[in-house]
ZADO-1210 file (C-alpha; in nm, 4 decimals, padded with zeros to 6 digits):
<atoms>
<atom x="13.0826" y="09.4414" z="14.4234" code="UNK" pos="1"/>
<atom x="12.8129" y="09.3961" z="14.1700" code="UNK" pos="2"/>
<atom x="12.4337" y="09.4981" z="14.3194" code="UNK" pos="3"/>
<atom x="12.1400" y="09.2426" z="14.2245" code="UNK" pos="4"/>
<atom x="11.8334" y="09.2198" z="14.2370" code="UNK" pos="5"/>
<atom x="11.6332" y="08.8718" z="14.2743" code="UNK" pos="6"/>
<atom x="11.3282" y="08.8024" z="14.0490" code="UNK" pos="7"/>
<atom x="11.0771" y="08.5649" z="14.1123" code="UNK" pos="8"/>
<atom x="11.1656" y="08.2583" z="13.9430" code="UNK" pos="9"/>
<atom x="11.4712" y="08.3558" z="13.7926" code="UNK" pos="10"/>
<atom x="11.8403" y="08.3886" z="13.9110" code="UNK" pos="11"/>
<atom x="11.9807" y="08.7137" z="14.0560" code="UNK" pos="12"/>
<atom x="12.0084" y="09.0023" z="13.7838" code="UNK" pos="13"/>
<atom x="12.2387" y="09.3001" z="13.8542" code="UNK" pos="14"/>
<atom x="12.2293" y="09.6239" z="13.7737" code="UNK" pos="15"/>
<atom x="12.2888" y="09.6526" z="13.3600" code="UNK" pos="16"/>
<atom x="12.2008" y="09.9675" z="13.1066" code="UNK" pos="17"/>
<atom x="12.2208" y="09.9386" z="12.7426" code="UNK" pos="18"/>
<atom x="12.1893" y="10.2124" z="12.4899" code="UNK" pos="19"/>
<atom x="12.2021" y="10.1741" z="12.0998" code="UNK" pos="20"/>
<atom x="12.0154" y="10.1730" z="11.7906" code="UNK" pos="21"/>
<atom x="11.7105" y="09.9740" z="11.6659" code="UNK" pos="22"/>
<atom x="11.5595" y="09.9369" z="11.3384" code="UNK" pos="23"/>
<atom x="11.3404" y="09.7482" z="11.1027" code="UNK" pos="24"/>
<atom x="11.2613" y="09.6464" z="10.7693" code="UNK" pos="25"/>
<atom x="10.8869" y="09.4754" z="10.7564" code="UNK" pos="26"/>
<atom x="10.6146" y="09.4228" z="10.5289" code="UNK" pos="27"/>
<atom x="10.4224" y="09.7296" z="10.6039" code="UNK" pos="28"/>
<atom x="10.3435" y="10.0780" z="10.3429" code="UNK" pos="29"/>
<atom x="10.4873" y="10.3223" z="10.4308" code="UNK" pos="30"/>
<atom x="10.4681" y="10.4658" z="10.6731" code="UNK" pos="31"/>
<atom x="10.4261" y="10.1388" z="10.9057" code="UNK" pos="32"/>
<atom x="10.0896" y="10.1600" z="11.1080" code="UNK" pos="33"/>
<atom x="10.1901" y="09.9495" z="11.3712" code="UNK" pos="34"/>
<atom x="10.4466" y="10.2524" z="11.4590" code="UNK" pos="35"/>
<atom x="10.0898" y="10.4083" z="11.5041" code="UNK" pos="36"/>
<atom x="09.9460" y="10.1354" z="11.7366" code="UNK" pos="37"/>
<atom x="09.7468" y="10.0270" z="11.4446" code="UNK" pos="38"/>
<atom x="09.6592" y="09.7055" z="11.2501" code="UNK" pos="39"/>
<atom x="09.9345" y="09.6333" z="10.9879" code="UNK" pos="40"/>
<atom x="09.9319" y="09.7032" z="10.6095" code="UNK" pos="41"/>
<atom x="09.7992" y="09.3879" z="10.5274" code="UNK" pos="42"/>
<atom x="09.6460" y="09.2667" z="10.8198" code="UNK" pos="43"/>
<atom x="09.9590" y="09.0243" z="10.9346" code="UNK" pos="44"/>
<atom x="10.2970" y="09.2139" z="10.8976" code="UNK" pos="45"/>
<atom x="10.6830" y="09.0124" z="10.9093" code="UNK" pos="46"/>
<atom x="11.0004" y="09.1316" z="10.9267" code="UNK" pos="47"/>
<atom x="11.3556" y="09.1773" z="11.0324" code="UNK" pos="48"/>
<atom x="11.4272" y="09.3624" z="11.3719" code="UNK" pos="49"/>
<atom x="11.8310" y="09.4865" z="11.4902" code="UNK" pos="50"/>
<atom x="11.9719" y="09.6254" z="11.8016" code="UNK" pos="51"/>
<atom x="12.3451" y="09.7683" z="11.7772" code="UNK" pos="52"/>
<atom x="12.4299" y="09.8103" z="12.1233" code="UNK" pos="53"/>
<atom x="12.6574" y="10.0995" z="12.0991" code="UNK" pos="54"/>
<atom x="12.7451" y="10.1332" z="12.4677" code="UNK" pos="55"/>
<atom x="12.5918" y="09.8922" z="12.7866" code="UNK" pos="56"/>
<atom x="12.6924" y="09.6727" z="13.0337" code="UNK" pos="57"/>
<atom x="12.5168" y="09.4073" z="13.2403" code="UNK" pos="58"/>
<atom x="12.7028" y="09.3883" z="13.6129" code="UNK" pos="59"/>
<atom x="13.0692" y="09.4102" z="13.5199" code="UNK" pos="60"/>
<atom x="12.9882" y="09.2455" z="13.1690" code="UNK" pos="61"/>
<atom x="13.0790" y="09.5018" z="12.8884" code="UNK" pos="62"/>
<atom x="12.8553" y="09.4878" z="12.5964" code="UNK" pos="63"/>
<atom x="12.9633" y="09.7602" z="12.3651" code="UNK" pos="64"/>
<atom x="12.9244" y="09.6840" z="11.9943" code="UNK" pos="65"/>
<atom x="12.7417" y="09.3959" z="11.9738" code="UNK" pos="66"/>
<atom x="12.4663" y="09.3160" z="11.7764" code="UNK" pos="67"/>
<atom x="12.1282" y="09.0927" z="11.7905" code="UNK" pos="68"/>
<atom x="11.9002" y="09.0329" z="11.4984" code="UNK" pos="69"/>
<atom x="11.5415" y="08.9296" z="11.5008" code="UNK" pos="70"/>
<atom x="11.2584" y="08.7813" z="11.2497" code="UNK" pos="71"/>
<atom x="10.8887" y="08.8471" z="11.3611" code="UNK" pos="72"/>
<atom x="10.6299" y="08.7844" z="11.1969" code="UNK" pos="73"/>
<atom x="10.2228" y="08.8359" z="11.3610" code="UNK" pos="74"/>
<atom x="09.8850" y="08.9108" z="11.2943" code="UNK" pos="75"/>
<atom x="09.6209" y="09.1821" z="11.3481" code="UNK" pos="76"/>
<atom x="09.7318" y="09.4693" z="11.5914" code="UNK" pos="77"/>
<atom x="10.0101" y="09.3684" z="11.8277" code="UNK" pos="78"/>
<atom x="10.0091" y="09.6480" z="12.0694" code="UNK" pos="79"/>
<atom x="09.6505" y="09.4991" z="12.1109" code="UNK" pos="80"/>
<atom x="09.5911" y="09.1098" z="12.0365" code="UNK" pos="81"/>
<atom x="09.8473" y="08.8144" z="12.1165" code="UNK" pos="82"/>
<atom x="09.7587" y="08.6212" z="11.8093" code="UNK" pos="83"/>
<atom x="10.0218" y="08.4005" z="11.6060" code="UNK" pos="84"/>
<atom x="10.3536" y="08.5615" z="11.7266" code="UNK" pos="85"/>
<atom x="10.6367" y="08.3986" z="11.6199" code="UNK" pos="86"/>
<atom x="11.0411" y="08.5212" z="11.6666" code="UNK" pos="87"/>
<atom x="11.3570" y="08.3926" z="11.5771" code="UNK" pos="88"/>
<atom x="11.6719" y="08.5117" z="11.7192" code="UNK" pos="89"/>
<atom x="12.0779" y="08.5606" z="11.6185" code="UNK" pos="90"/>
<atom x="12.2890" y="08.6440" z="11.8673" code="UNK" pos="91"/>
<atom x="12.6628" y="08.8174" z="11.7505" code="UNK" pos="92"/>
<atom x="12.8843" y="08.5146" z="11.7585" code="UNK" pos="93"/>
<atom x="13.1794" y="08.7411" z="11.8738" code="UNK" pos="94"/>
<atom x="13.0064" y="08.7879" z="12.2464" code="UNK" pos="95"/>
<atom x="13.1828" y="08.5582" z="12.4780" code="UNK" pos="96"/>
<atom x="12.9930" y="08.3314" z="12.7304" code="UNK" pos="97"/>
<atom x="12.8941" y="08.6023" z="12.9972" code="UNK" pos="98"/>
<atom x="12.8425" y="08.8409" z="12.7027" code="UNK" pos="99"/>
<atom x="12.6054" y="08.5474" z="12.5828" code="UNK" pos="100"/>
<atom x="12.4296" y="08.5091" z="12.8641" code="UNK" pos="101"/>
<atom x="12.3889" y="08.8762" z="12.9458" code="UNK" pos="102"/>
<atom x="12.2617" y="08.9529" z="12.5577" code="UNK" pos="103"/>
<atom x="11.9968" y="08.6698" z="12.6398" code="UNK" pos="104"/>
<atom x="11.9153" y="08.7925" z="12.9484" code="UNK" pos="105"/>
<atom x="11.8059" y="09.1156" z="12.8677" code="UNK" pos="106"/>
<atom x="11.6296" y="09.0875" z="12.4751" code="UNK" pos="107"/>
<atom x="11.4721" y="08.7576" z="12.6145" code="UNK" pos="108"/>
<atom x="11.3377" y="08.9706" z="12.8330" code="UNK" pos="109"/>
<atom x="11.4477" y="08.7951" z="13.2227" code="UNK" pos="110"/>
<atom x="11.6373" y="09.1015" z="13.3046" code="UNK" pos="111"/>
<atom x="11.3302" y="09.3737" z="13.3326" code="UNK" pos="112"/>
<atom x="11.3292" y="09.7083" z="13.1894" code="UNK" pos="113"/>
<atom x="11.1478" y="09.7847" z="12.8479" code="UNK" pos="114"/>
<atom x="11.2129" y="09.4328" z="12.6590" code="UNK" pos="115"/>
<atom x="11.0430" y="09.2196" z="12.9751" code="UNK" pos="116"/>
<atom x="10.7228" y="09.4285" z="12.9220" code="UNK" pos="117"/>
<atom x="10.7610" y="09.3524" z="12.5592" code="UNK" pos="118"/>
<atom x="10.7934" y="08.9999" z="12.5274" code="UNK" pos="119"/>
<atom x="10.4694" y="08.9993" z="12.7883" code="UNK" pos="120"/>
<atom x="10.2838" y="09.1964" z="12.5374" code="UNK" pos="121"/>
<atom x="10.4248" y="08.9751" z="12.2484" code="UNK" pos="122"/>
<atom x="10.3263" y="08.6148" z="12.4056" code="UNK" pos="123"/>
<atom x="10.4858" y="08.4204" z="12.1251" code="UNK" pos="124"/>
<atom x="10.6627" y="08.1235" z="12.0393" code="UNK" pos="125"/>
<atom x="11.0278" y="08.1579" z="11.9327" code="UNK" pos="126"/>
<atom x="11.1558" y="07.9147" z="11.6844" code="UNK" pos="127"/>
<atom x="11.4527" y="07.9248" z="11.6850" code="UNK" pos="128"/>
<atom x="11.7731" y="08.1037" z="11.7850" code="UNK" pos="129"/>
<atom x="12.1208" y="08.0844" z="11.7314" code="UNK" pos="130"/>
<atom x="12.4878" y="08.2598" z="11.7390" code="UNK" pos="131"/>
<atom x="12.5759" y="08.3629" z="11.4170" code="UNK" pos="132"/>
<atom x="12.8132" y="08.7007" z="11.2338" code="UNK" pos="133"/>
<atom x="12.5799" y="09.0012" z="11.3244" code="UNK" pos="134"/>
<atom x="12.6772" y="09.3062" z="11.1532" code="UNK" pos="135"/>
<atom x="12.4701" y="09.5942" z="11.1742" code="UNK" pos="136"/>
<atom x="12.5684" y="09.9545" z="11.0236" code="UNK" pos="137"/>
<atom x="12.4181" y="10.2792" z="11.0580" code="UNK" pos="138"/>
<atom x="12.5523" y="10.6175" z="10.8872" code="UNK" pos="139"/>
<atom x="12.6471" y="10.8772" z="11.0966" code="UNK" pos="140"/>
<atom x="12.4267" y="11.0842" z="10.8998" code="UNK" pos="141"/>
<atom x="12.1167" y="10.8706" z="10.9564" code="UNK" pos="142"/>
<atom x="12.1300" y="10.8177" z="10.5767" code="UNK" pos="143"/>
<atom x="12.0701" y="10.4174" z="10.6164" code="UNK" pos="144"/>
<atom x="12.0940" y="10.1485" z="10.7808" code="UNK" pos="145"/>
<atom x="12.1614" y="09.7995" z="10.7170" code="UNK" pos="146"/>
<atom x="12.1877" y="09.4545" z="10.9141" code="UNK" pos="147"/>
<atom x="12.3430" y="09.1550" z="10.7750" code="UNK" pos="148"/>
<atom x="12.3780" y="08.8233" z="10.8969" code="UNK" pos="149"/>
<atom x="12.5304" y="08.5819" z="10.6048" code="UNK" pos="150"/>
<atom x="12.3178" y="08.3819" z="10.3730" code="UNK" pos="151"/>
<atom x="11.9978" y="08.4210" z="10.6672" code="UNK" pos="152"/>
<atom x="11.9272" y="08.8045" z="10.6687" code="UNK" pos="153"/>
<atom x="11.9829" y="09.0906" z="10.4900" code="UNK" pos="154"/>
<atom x="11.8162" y="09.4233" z="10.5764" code="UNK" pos="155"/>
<atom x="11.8937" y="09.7574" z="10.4260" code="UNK" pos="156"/>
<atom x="11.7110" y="10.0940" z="10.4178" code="UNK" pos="157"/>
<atom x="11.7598" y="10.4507" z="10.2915" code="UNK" pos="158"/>
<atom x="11.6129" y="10.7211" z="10.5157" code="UNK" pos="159"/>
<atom x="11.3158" y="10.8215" z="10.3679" code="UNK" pos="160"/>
<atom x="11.3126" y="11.1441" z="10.1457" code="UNK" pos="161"/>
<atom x="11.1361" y="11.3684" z="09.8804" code="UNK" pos="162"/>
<atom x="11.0586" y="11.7228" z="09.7514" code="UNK" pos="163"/>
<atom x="10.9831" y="11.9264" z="10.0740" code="UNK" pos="164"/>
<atom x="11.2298" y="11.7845" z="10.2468" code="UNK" pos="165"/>
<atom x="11.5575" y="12.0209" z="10.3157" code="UNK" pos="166"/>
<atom x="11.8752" y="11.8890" z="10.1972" code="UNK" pos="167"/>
<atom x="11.9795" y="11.6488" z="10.4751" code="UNK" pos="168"/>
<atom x="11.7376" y="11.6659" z="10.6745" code="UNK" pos="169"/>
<atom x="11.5429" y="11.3454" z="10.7955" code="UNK" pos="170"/>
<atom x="11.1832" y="11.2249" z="10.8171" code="UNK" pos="171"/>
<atom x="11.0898" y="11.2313" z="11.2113" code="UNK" pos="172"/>
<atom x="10.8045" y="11.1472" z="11.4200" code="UNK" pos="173"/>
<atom x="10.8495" y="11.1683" z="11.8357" code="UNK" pos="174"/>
<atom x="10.6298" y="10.9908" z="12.0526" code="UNK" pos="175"/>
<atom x="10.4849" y="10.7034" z="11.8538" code="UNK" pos="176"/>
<atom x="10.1985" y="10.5218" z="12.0100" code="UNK" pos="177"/>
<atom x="10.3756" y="10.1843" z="11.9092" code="UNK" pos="178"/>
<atom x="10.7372" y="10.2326" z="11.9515" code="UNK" pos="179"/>
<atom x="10.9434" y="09.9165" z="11.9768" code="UNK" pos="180"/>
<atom x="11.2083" y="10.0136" z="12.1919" code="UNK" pos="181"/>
<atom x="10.9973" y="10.2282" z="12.4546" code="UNK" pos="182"/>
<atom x="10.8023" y="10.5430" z="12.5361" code="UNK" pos="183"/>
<atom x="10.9816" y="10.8923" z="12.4729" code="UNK" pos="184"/>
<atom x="11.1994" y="10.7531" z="12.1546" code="UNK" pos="185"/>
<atom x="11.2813" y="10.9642" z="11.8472" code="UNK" pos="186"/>
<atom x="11.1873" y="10.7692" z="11.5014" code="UNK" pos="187"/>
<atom x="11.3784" y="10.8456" z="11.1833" code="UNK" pos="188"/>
<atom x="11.1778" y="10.7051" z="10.8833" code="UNK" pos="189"/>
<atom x="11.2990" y="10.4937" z="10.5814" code="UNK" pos="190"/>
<atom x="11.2750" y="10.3259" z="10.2725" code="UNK" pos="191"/>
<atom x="11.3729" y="09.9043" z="10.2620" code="UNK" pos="192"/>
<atom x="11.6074" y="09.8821" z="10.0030" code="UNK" pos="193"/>
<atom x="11.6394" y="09.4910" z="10.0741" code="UNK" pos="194"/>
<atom x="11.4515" y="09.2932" z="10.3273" code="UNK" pos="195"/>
<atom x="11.5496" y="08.9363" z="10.3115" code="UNK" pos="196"/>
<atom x="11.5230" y="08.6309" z="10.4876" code="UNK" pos="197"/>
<atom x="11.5624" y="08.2205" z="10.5107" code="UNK" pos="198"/>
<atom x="11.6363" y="08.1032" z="10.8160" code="UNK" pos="199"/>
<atom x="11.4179" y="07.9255" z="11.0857" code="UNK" pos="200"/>
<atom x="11.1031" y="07.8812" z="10.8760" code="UNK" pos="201"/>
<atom x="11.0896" y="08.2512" z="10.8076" code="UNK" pos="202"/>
<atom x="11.1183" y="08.3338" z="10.4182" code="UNK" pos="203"/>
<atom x="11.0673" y="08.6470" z="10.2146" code="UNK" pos="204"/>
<atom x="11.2503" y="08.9003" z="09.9922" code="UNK" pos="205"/>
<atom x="11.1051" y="09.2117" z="09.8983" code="UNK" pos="206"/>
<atom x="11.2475" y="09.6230" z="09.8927" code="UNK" pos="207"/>
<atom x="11.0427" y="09.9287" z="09.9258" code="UNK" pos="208"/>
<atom x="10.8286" y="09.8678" z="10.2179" code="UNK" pos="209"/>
<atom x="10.8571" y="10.0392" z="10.5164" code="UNK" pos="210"/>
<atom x="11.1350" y="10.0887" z="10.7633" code="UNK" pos="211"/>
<atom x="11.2668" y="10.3028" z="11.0713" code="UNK" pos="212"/>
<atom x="11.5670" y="10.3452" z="11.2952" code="UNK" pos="213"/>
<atom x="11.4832" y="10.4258" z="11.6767" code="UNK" pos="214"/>
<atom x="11.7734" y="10.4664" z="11.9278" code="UNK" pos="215"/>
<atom x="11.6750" y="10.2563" z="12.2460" code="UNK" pos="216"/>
<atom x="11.8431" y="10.3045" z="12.6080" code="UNK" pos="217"/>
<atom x="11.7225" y="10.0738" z="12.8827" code="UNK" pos="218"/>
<atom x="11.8081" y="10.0448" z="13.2434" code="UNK" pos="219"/>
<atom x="11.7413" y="09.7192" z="13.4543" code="UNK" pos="220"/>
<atom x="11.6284" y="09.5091" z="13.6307" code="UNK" pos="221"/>
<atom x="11.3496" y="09.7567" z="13.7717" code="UNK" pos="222"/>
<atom x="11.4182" y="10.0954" z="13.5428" code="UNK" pos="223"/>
<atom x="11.2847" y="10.2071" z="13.2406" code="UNK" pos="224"/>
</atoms>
């Protein structure tokens, strides 16, 4: 028996946890400031957002290894003004329907947790969304990352380096005032080698801006 939980408004949501990683490419210096809770770069900042779910499951729904893939673009400081927020949205065409539904249910926010409190902050207008090849890679080293979705998005980013940094070791910050995927998350800083869009009115193509990978793990309808 699957437990729910009603929410005002909205059908029954049970009991679902994903866990995963999360990272960006956007228009920001390096490092981003809006990882800081700050105004970005340039005053408006865009960019491409993905979420590998490496393990997760929403009521008896599996949802391991599937991918979602956002554009965002806003302006002035979004962990403090709602001003011109817009999103687009691809959803890994490999889910099934309930795998569909469940993916929508929980980055669109209806299911609680983390991503409900941050499409309230947000307050923006999506554009457009659609089901679409998703695939998102991430080294086992945490020497890149990239996220591709064919002839709309391309994403890629080497983690970021330089002369005092040990051999293998990687750029780290904990507790960022503007963390994307929660409190309490561990950020691992990069370089865009390719950030890349045309889809949904969204359009740019630039490399060496900022990025980061953060590892997200959510628990709903009610947890953190």
């Amino acid at each position: 028996m699957v437990e729910t939980t009603e929410r005002a408004g909205a059908p029954a949501v049970p009991r679902w946890h994903v866990e995963g990683d999360w990272f960006d490419t956007c228009k920001c210096a390096i490092p981003c400031p809006c990882s800081f809770a700050q105004p970005p770069t340039y005053g408006d900042c865009e960019g491409v957002l993905a979420w590998h779910v490496r393990a997760g499951s929403y009521g008896d729904v599996r949802l391991d290894g599937l991918n979602v893939v956002m554009l965002g673009a806003f302006t002035g400081n979004i962990w403090a003004e709602h001003s011109d927020t817009r999103v687009a949205v691809f959803v890994d065409e490999r889910a099934d329907d309930a795998q569909r539904e469940a993916l929508q249910m929980i980055f669109g926010g209806q299911a609680g947790s983390w991503p409900a409190e941050m499409v309230a902050m947000m307050n923006g207008e999506t554009t457009g969304m659609e089901f679409a090849p998703v695939t998102i890679e991430v080294a086992e080293d945490m020497s890149g990352w990239s996220a591709v979705v064919p002839g709309r998005v391309e994403a890629r980013a080497e983690a970021l380096t330089g002369p005092t940094t040990p051999e293998g070791a990687r750029v780290r910050t904990v507790n960022l005032p503007g963390s994307e995927t929660g409190p309490g998350q561990v950020a691992t800083w990069g370089r865009a080698t390719r950030d890349h869009a045309s889809a949904f009115g969204f359009s740019w193509s630039r490399e060496g801006r900022s990025s980061k990978h953060i590892t997200f793990d959510w628990s709903g309808p009610d947890g953190g």
